[in-house]
C-alpha positions, 0 to 999 in steps of 0.5 A, a space after each residue: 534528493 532534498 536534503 533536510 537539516 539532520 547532523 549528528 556527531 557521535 564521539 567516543 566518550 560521549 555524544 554530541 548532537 547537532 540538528 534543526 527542528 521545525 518551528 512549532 505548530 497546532 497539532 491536529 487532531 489524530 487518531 490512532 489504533 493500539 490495540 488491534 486483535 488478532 485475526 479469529 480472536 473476540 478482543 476489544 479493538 482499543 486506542 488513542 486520540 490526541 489533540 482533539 476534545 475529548 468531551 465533544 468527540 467521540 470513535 465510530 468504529 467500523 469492521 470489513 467481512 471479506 466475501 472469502 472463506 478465512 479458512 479451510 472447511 470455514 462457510 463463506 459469509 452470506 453477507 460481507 461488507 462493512 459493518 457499523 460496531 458494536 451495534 446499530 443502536 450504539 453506533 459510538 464509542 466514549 473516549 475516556 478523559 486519558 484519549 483512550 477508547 476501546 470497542 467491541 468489534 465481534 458481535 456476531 459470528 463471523 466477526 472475528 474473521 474481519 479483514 479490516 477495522 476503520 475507526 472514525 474520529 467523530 463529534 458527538 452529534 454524528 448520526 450518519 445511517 447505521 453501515 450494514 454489508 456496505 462495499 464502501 464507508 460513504 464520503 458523508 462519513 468521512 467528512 463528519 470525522 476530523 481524523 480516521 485510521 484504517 488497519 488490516 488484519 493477518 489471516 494465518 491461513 493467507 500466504 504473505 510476502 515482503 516486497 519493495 519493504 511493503 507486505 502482500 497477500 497473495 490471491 488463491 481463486 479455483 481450488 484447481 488442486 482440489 483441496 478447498 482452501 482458496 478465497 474462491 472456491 471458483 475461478 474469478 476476476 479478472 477475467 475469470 481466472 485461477 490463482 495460485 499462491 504457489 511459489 512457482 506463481 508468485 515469488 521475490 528473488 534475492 535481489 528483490 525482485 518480484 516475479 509473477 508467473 502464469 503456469 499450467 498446473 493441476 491442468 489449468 492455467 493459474 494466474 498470479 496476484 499480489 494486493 498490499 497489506 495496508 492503504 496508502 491513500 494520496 500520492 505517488 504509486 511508481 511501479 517499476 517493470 523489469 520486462 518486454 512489455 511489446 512482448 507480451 503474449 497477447 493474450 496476457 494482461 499485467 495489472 497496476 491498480 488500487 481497488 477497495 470494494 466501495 461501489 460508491 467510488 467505481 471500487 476506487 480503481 485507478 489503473 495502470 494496465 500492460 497488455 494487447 488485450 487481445 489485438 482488440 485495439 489494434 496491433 500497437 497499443 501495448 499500455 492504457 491508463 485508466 479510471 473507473 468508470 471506464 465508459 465515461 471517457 476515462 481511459 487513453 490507450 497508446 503504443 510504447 517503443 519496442 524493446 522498452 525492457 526496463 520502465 517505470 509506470 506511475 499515477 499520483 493521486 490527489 484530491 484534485 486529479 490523477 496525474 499518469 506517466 510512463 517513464 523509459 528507464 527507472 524513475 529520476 526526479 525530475 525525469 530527463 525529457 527525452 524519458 518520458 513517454 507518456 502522460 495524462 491527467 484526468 479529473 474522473 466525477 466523482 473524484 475518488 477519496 482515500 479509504 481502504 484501498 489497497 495496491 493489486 499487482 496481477 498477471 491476468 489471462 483476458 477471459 481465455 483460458 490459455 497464453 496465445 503461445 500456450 507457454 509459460 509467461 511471466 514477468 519482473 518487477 524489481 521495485 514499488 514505491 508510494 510517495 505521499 504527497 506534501 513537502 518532506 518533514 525534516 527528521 528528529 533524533 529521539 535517542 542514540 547509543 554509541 561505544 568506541 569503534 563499535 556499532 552505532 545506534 539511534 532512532 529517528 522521527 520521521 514521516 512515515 512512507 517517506 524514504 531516507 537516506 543516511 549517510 556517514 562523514 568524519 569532517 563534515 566534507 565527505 559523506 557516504 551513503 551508509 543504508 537507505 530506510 523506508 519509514 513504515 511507521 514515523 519512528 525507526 532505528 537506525 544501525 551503522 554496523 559498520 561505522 568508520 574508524 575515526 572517534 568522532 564521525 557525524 551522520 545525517 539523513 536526506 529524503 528521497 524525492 
């Protein structure tokens, strides 16, 4: 852990703070939605642009229909894709003079069951080709904006689950109940399989925990499939997996990838795959990395030591490379050598940018319709974790409440996707660790339900590497 210069003493008859800020530095320009309008209604998508001039930029704002019912007795779209909004013939959005700006993004029918929203922040003199049933939003579009924002939207009708402090759709494919009220009416990848989001297929324990099981139900196998609710972009993705991978059924693939529905970056598929694909490769090789396109030399296969029940599977995506390693153990910063177990980097042409893709975990059948050993197979990840990439900012203190001996409370500035840990101390010398907190957003409250008892104790806050 790094720490960052973060102190603050809380006493009983008031508060006394003591903190580092960083020295000052030129905003850059951002844009950020504020006004998101739920999933099936018409609203006006709104929100904010700072650092920025006003008078020469301008919003480019963008929606993604879904090629999947977004309800029950609701026709599929016969065109999906990204969308330029509101029109083709006025493309851009005025910002008023405040940083304010609002759209509308639902101008024809299906619009109010978009899955996504993008907005670019764009000069004025932007004339990039109007974007219609598009799988990607090009790169010529995103190094015209200085600044863009990407947000899902919740489909009420989608089961969605917490894990590792991240929210996940869970995939329906098949209607294997008869009931037509999956994304897919028909078996589909990969592999061409059945999904179920029952809780018997997809669950977290009370630990955390993430299980992914394939079960025979309504008398077919169903496989089992979780993709994030938000992008993520540059940087680390760690995915820890609690299971016999060398145990697999052969026949059984686990999935660890990003995928975004851009043909024009391969779908952005950077993959992590766990499986003996059949013994296709022969009987030892149980991981590969890979890249999209596949066919380009872009993949390593290679074998892991038997009775490996515990191992952390990561890639780190930047503009240059994507860096991949398998760990023995849980993830440590930096690993002890005798940890590590494989690595590989690779510079795919073209390298793919951020934008909108999401994290896809699933437990797949390889194109069959059954496990090898015809049982039920699952598998356990006890955690997730994205670190982006850049040197850790130290955290600010916005605003505190304490009273004697009880709860104390404050909110904190920090970076978002960032983890850290606050601890406790009463003489500067002692520190506990009190909770670790994921930053989802840069500012979140932080509770000390049980503080100590000394009047006057002190609080500070690492990042995590």
């Amino acid at each position: 852990m790094c720490l960052k210069r973060f102190c603050t003493r809380v006493a009983v008859v008031g508060v006394c703070l003591a903190f580092a800020l960083p020295a000052a530095r030129a905003a850059s320009p951002s844009i950020v939605i504020t006004n998101l309008p739920a999933f099936g209604s018409t609203g006006n998508l709104g929100g904010l642009v700072t650092s920025a001039n006003l008078t020469t930029n301008c919003v480019a704002a963008f929606i993604y229909i879904p090629h999947v019912s977004p309800a029950p007795g609701i026709t599929r779209p016969s065109s999906w894709g990204w969308f330029s909004r509101p029109s083709c013939s006025g493309q851009l959005t005025p910002i008023n003079p405040d940083g304010s700006w609002s759209v509308n993004i639902t101008t024809s029918n299906f619009d109010k069951y978009a899955s996504e929203v993008a907005a670019f922040l764009v000069p004025t003199n932007y004339n990039q080709a109007c974007v219609v049933a598009q799988g990607g939003l090009s790169n010529a579009a995103l190094a015209k904006a200085s600044a863009w924002v990407y947000a899902p939207r919740t489909n009420p009708n989608r089961r969605h689950l917490d894990f590792a402090g991240y929210g996940w759709w869970v995939k329906t494919a098949g209607d294997a109940d008869g009931i037509i009220d999956d994304e897919f009416a028909n078996p589909t990848g990969p592999g061409g399989n059945y999904f179920s989001d029952t809780t018997s297929n997809v669950w977290v324990d009370a630990q955390g925990s993430l299980h992914l099981q394939i079960n025979q139900q309504y008398g077919v196998w169903e496989c089992a499939e979780i993709f994030s609710d938000r992008s993520f972009g540059y940087g680390q993705y760690r995915f820890t997996v609690n299971t016999d991978v060398n145990k697999l059924d052969p026949n059984v693939i686990l999935g660890l990838f990003t995928w975004s529905d851009d043909t024009a970056y391969n779908d952005r598929e950077i993959d992590i795959e766990l499986g003996r694909w059949k013994y296709s490769f022969g009987s030892s090789y149980v991981e590969d990395y890979a890249v999209a396109p596949y066919n380009d030399g872009q993949t390593v296969r290679f074998a892991l030591p038997a009775g490996l029940t515990n191992s952390t599977h990561s890639f780190i995506w930047q503009s240059n490379n994507i860096a991949f390693q398998t760990l023995n153990g849980n993830f440590a910063s930096p690993p002890p050598a005798s940890n590590i177990l494989q690595t590989w980097t690779n510079c795919p042409a073209p390298l793919p940018p951020p934008g909108g893709e999401t994290v896809s975990i699933v437990l797949w059948l390889d194109s069959v319709s059954s496990p090898a050993s015809n049982n039920v197979v699952e598998v356990v990840l006890p955690q997730f974790e994205f670190v982006p990439l850049g040197t850790p900012q130290p955290a600010r203190l916005g605003a505190m409440t304490a009273a004697p001996r009880s709860n104390v409370q404050f909110t904190v500035q920090g970076q978002k996707d960032r983890r850290y840990v606050m601890f406790s101390s009463f003489d500067l010398l002692t520190w506990l660790p009190v909770e670790t907190i994921l930053a989802t957003n840069s500012m979140f409250q932080f509770t000390d339900t049980n503080p100590p008892t000394p009047a006057s104790r002190f609080y500070r806050a690492l990042t995590e590497p």
